[in-house]
N, CA and C atoms as a LAMMPS dump frame, in Angstrom:
ITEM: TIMESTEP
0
ITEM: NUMBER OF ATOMS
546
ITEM: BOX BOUNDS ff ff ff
-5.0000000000000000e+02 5.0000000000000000e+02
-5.0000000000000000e+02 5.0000000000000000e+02
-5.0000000000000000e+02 5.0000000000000000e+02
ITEM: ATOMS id mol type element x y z
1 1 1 N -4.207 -41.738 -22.804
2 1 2 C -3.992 -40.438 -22.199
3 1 3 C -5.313 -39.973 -21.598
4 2 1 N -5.297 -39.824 -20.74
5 2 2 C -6.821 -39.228 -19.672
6 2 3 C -6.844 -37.83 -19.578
7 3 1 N -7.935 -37.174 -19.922
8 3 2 C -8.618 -35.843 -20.483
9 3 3 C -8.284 -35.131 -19.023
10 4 1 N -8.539 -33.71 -19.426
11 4 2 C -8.293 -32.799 -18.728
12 4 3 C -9.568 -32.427 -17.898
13 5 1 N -9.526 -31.542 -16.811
14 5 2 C -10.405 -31.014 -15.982
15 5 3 C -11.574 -30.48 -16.636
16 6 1 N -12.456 -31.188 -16.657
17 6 2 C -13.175 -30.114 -17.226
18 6 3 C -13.644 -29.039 -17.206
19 7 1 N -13.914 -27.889 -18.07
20 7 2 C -14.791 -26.447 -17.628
21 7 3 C -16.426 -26.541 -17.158
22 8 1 N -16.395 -25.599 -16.253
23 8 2 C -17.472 -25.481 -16.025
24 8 3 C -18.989 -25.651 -17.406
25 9 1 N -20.211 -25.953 -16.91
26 9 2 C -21.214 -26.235 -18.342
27 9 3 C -21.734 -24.556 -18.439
28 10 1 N -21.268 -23.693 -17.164
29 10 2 C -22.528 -22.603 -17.598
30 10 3 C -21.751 -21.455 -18.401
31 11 1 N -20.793 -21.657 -19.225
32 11 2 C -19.976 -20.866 -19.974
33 11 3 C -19.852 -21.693 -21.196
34 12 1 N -19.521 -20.706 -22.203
35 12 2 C -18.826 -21.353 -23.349
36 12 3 C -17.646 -19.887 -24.358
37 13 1 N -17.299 -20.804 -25.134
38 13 2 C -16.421 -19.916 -25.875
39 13 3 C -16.769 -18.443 -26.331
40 14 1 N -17.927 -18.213 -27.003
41 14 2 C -18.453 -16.899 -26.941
42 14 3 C -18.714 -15.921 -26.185
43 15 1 N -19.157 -16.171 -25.361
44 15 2 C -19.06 -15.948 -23.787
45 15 3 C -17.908 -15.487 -22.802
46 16 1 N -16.808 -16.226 -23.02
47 16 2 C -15.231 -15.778 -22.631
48 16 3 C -14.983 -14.752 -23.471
49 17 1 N -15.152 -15.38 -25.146
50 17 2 C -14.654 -13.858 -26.208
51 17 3 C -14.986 -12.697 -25.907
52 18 1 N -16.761 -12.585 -24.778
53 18 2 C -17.321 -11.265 -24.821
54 18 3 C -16.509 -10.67 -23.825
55 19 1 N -16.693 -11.647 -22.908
56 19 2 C -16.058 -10.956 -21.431
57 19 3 C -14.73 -10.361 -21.696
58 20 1 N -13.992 -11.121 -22.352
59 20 2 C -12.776 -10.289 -22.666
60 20 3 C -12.102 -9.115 -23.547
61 21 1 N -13.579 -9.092 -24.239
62 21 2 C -13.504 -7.526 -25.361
63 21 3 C -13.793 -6.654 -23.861
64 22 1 N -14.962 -6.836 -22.86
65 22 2 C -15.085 -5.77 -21.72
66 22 3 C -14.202 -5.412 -20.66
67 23 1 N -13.033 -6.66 -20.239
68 23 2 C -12.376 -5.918 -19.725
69 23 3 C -11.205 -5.695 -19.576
70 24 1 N -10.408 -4.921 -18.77
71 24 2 C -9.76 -3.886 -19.047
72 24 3 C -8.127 -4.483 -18.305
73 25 1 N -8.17 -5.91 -17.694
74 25 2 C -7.155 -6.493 -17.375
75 25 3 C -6.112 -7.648 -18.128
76 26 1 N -5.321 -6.951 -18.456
77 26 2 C -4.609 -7.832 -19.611
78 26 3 C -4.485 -8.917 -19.719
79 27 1 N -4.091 -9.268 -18.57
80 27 2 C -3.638 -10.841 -18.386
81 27 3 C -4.691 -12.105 -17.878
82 28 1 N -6.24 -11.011 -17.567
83 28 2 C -7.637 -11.776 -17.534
84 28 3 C -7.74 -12.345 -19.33
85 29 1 N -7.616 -10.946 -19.583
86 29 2 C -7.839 -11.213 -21.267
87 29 3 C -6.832 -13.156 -21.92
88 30 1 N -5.959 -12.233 -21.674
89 30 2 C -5.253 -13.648 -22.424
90 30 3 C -5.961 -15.447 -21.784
91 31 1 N -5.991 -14.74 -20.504
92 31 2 C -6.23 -16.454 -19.623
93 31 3 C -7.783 -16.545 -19.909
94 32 1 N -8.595 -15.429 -20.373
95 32 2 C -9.789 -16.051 -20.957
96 32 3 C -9.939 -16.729 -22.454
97 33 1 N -9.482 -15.885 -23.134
98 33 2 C -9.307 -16.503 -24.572
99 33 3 C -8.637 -17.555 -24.789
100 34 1 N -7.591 -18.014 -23.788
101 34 2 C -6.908 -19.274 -23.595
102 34 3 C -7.715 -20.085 -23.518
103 35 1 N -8.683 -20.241 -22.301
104 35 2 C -10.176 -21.29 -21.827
105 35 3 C -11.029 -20.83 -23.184
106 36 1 N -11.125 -20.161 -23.692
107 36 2 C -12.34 -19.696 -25.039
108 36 3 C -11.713 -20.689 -25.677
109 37 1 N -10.746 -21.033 -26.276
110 37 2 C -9.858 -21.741 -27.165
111 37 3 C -10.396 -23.287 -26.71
112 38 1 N -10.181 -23.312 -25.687
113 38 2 C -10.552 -24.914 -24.944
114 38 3 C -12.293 -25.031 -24.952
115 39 1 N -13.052 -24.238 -24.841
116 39 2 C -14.399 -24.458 -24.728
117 39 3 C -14.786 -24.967 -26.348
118 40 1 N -13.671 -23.585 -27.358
119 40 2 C -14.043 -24.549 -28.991
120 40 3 C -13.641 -25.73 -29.395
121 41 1 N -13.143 -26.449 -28.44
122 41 2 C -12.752 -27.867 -29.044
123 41 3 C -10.97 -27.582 -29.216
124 42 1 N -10.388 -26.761 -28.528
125 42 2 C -8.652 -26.643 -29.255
126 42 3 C -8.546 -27.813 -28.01
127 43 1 N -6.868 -28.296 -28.21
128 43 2 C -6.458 -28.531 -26.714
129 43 3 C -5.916 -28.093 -25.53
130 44 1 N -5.24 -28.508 -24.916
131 44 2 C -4.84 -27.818 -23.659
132 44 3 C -3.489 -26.95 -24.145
133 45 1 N -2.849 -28.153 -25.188
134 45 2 C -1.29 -27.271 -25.281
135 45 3 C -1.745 -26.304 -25.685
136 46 1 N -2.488 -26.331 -26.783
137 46 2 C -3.066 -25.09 -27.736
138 46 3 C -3.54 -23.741 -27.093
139 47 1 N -4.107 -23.979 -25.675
140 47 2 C -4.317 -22.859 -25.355
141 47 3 C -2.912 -22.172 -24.27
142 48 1 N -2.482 -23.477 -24.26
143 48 2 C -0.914 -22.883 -23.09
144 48 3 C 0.155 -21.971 -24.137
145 49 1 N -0.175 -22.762 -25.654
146 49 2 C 0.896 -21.959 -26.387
147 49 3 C 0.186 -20.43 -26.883
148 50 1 N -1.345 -20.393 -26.491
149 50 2 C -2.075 -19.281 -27.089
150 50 3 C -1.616 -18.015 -25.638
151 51 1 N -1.515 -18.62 -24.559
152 51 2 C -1.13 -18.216 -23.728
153 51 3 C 0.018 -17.517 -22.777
154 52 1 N 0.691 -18.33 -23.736
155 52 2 C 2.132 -18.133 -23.336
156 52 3 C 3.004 -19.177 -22.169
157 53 1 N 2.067 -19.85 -21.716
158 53 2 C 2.584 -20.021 -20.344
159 53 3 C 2.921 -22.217 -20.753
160 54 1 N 2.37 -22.566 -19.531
161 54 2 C 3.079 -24.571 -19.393
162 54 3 C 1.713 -25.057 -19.407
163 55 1 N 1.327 -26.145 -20.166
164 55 2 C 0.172 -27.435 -19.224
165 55 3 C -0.49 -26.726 -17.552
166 56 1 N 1.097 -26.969 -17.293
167 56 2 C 0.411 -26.391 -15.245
168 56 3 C -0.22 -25.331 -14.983
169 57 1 N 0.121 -24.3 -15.831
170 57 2 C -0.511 -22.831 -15.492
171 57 3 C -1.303 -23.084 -16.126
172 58 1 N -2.29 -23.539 -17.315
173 58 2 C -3.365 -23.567 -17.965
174 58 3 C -4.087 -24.457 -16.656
175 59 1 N -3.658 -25.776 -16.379
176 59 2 C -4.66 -26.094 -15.274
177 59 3 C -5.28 -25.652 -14.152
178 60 1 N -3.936 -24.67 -13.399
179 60 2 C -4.205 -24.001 -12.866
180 60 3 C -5.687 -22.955 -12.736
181 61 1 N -5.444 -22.688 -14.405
182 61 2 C -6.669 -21.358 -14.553
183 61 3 C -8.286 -22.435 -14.844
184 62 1 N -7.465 -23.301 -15.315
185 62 2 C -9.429 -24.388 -15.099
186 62 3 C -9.344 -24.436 -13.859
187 63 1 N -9.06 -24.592 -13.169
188 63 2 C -9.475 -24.72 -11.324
189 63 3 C -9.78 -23.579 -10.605
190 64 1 N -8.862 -22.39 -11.085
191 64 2 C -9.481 -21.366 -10.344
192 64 3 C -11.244 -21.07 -11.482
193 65 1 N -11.125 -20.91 -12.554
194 65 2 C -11.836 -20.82 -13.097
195 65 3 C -13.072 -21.329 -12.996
196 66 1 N -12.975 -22.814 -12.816
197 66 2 C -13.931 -23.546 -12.166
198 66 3 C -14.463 -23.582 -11.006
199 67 1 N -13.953 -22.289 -9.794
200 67 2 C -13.92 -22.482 -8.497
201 67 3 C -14.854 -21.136 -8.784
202 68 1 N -14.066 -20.225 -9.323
203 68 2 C -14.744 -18.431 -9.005
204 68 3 C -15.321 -17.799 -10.009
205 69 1 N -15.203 -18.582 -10.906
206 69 2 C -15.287 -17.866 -12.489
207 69 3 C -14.555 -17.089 -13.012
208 70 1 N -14.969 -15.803 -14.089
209 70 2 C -14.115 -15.076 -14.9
210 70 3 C -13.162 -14.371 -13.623
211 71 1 N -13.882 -14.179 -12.526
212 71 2 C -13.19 -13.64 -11.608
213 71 3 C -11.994 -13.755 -10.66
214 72 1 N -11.691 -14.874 -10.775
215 72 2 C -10.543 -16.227 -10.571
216 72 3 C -9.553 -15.881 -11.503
217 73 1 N -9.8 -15.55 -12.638
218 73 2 C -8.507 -15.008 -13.442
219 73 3 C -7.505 -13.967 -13.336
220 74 1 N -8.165 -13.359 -12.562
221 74 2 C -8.208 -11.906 -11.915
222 74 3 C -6.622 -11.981 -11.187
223 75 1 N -5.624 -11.57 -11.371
224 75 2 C -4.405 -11.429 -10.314
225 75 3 C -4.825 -10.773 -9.164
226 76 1 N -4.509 -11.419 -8.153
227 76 2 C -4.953 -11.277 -6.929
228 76 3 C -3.825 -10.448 -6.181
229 77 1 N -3.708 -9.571 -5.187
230 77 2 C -2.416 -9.29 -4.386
231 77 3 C -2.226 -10.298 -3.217
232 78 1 N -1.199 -10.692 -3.153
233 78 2 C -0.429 -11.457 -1.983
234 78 3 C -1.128 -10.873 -0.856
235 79 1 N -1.009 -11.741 0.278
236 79 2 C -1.739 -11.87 1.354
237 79 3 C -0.734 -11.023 2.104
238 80 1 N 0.416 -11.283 2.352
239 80 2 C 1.536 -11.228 3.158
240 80 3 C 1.5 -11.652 3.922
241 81 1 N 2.594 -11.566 4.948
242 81 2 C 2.87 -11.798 6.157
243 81 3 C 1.479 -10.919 7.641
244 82 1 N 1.061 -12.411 8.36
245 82 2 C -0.017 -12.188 9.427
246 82 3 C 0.47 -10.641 10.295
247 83 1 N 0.073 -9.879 10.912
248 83 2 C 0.438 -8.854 11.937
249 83 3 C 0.828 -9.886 13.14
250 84 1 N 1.807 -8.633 13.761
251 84 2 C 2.34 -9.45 14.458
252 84 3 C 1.561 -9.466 15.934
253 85 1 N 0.923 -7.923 15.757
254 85 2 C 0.249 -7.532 16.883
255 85 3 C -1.117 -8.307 16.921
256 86 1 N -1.99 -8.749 18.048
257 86 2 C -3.444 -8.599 18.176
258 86 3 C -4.191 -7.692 18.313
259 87 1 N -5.448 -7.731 18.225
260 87 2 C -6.333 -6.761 18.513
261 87 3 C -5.973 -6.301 20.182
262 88 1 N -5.892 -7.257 20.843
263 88 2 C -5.712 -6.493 22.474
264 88 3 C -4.588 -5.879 22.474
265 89 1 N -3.593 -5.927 21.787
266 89 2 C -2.136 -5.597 21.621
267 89 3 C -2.333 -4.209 21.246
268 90 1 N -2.745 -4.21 19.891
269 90 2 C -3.039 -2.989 19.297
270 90 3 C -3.591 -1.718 20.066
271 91 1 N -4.813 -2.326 20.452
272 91 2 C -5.314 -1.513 21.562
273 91 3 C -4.691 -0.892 22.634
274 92 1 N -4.359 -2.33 23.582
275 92 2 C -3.197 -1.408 24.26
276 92 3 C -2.039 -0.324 23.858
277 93 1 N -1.727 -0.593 22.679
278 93 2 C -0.598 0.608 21.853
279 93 3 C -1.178 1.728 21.798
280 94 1 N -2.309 2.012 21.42
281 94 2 C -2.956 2.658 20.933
282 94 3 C -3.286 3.859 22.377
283 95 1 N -3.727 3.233 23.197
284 95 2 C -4.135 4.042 24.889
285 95 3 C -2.808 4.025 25.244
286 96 1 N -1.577 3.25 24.592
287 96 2 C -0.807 4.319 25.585
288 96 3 C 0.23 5.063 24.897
289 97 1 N -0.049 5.629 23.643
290 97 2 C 0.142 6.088 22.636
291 97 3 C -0.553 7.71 22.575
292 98 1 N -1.945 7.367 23.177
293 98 2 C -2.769 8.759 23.566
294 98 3 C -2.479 8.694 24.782
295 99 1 N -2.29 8.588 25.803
296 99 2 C -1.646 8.475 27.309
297 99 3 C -0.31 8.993 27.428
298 100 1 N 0.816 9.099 26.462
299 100 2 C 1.752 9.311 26.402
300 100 3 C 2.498 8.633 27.251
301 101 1 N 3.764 9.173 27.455
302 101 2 C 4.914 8.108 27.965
303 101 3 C 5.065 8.682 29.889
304 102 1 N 5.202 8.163 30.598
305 102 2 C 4.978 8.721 32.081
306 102 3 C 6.739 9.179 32.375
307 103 1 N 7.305 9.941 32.547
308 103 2 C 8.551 10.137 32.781
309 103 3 C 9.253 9.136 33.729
310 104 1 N 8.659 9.402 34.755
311 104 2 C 9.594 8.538 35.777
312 104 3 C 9.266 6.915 35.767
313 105 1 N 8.373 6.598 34.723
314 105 2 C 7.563 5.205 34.801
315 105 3 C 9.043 4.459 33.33
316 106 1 N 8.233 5.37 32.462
317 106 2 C 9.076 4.851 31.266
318 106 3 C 10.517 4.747 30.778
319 107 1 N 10.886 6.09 31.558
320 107 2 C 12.371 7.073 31.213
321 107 3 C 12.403 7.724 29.757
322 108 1 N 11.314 7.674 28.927
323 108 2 C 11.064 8.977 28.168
324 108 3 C 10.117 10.283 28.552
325 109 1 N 10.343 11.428 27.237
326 109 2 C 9.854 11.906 27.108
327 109 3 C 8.583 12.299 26.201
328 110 1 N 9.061 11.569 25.568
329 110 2 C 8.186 11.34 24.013
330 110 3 C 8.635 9.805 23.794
331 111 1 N 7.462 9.269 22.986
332 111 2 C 7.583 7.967 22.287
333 111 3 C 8.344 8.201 20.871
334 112 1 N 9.493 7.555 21.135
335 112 2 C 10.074 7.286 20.224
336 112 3 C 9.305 5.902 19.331
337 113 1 N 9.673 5.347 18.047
338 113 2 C 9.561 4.205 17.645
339 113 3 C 9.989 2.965 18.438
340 114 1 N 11.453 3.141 19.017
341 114 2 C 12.262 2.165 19.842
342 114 3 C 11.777 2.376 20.981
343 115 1 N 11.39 3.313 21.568
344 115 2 C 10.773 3.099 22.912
345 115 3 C 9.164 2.216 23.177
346 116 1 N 8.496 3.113 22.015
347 116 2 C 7.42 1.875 21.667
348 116 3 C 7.767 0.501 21.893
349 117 1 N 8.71 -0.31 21.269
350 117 2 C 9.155 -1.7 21.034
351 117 3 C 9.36 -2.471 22.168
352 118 1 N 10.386 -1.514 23.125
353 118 2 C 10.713 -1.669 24.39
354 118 3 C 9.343 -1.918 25.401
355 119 1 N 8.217 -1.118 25.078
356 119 2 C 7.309 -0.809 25.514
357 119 3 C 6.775 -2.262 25.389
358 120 1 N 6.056 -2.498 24.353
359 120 2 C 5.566 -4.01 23.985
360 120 3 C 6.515 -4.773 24.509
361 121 1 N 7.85 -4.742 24.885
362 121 2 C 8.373 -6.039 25.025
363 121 3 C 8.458 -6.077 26.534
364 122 1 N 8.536 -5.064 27.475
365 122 2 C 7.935 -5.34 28.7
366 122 3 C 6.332 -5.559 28.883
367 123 1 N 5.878 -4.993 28.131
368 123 2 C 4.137 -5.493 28.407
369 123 3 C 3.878 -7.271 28.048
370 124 1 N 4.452 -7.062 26.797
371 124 2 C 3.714 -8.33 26.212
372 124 3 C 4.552 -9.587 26.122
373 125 1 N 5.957 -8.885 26.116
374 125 2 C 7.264 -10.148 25.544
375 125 3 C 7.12 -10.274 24.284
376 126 1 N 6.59 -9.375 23.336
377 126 2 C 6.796 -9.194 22.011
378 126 3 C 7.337 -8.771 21.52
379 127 1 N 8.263 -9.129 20.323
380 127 2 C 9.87 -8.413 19.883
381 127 3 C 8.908 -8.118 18.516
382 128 1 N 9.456 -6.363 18.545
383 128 2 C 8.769 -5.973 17.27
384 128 3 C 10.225 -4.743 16.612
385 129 1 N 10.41 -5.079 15.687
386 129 2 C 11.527 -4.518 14.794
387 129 3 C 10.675 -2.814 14.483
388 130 1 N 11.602 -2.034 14.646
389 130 2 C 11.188 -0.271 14.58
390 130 3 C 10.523 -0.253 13.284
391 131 1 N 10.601 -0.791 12.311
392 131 2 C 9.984 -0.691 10.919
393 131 3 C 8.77 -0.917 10.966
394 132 1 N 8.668 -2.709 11.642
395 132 2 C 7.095 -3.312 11.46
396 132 3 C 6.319 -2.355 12.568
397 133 1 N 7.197 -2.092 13.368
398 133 2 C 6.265 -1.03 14.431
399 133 3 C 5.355 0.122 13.399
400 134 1 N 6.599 0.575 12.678
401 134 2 C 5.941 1.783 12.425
402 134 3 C 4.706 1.658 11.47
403 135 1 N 5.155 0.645 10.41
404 135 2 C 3.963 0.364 9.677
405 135 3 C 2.827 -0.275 10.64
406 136 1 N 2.837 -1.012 12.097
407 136 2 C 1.291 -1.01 13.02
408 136 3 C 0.841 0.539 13.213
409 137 1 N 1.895 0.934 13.528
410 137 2 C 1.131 2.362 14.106
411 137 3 C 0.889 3.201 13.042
412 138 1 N 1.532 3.723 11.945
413 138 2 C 0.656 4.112 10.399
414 138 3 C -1.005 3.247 10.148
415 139 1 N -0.862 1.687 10.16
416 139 2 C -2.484 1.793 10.016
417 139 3 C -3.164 2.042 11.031
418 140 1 N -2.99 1.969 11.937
419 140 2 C -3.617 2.392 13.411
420 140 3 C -3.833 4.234 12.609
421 141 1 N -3.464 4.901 11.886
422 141 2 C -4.062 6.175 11.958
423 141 3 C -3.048 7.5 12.669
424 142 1 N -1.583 6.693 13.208
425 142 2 C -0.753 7.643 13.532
426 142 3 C 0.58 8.368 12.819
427 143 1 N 0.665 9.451 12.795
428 143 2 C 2.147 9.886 12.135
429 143 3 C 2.945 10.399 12.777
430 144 1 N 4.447 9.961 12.245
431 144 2 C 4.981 10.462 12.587
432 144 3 C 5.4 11.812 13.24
433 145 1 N 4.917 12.495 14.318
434 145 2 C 4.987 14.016 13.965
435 145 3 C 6.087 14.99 15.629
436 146 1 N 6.761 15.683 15.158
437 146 2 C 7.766 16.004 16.303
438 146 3 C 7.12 17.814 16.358
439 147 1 N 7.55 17.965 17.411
440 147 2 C 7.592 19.756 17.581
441 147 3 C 8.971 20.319 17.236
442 148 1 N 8.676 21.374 16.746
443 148 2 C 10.153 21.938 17.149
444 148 3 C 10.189 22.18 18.117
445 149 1 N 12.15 21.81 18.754
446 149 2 C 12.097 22.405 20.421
447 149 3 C 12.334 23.734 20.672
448 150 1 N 11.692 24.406 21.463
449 150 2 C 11.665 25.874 21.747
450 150 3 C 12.474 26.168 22.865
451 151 1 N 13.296 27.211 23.066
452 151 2 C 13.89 26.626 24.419
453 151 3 C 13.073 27.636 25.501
454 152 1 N 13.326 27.344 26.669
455 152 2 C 12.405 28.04 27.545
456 152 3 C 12.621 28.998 27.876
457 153 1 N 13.746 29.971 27.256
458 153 2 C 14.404 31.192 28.001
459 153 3 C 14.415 32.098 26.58
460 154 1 N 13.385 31.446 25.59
461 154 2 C 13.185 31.998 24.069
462 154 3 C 12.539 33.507 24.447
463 155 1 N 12.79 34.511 23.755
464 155 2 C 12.164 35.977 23.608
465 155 3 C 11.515 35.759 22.46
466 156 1 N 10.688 36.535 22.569
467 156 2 C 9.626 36.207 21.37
468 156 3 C 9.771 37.839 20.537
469 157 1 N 9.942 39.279 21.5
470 157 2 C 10.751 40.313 20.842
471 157 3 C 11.793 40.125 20.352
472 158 1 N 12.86 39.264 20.785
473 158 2 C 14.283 39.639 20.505
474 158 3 C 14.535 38.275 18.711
475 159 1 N 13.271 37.466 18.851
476 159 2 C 13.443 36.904 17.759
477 159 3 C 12.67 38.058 16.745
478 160 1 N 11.522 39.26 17.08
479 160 2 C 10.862 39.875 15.727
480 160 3 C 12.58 40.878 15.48
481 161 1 N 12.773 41.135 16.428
482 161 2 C 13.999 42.352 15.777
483 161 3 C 15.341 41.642 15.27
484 162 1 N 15.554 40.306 15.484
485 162 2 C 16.525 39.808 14.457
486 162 3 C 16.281 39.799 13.105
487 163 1 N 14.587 39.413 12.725
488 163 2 C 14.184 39.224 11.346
489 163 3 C 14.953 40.581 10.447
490 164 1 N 15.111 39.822 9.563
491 164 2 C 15.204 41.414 8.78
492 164 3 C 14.522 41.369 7.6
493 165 1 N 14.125 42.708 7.424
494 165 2 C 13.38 42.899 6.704
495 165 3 C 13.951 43.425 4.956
496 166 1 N 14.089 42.516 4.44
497 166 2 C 14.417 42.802 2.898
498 166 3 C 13.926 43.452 2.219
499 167 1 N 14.631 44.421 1.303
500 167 2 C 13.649 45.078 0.143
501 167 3 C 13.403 43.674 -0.758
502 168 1 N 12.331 44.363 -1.589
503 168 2 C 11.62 43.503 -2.778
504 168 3 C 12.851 43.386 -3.771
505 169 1 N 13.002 42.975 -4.43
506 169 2 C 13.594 42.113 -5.638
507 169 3 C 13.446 43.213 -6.735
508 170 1 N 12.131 43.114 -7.179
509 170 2 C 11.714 43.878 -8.461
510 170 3 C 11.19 44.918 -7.598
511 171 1 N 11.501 46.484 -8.327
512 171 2 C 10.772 47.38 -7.666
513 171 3 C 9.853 48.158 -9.455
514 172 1 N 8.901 48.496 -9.122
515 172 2 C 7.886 49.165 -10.244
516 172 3 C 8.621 50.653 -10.31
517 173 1 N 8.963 51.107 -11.714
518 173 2 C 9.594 52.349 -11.845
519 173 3 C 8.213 53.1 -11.642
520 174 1 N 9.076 54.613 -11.508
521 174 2 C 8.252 55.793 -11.196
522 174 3 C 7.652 56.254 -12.446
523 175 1 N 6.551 56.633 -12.313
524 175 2 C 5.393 56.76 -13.947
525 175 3 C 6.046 57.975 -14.718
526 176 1 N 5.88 57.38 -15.595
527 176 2 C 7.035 58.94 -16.727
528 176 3 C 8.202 58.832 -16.712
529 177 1 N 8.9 58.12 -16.379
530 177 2 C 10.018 57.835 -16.194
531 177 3 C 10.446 56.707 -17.251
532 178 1 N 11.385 57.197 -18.471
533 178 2 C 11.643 56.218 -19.731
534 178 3 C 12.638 55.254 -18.561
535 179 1 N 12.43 54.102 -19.567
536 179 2 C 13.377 52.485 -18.763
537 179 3 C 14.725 53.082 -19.651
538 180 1 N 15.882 52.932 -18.532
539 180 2 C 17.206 53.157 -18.618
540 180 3 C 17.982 52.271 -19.841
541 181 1 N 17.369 50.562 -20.072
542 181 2 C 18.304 50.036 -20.936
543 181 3 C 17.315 49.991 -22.348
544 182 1 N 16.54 51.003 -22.361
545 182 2 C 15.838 50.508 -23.441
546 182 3 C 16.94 51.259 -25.056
């Protein structure tokens, strides 16, 4: 049977034990004390069953381990999926985003999300779904934001004299005056 990967020489078991009393990520913890286990002489199952996990995921953590150190243990977030846009892309969104939409050029009035899309797909021939749009243009620094429509034949008197004006709720009795349900 042919031995396992070995750990790095500039660590040892005491060393993992410390690091993992300091910090504060659970599942660093376990995958260090797992390799602590292996630096004292246990074996591999020994630390997969100390671990919880298979052979593969313990090798796994000697390789990252061996690659980055304690820091390799570390759960990482997913990369995701590349943007779909480029930097020149973006840019262009962006100027004509502050440029707004030309009426008789575009046939809006405002940029919609879908008009955006439309927009890129005559500029660029890029098909971009209203969602992934919106999340480009959220990190780009933009929100969503509408006016209310006002109409143009609005009175600005004839809306104060519709308001009406409510009495208060609670009114403060008159001083000297005993309270009625007492």
């Amino acid at each position: 049977m042919r031995s396992g990967i070995p750990l790095r020489e500039d660590f040892d078991g005491e060393a993992l034990r410390r690091l993992a009393r300091q910090t504060k990520d659970a599942a660093q913890v376990r995958r260090l004390l797992a390799l602590a286990s292996i630096y004292d002489g246990g074996s591999r199952s020994d630390a997969a069953r100390l671990g919880n996990v298979t052979l593969q995921i313990v090798r796994n953590w000697v390789m990252r381990f061996n690659e980055r150190g304690p820091e390799g243990l570390v759960n990482g977030k997913a990369p995701g999926p590349q943007s779909r846009l480029n930097d020149q892309q973006r840019a262009a969104l962006a100027q004509a985003i502050e440029r707004g939409p030309t009426p008789y050029l575009d046939g809006v009035v405002r940029w919609r999300l879908i008009d955006l899309a439309q927009w890129l797909w005559e500029e660029f021939r890029l098909s971009v779904s209203e969602q992934t749009l919106s999340r480009e243009v959220r990190v780009m620094g933009y929100r969503k934001l509408a006016a209310r429509p006002k109409h143009h034949a609005q009175d600005p008197q004839a809306i104060e004299d519709f308001k009406k004006a409510s009495p208060p709720q609670w009114r403060r009795l008159p001083p000297g005056r005993p309270e009625e349900n007492a």
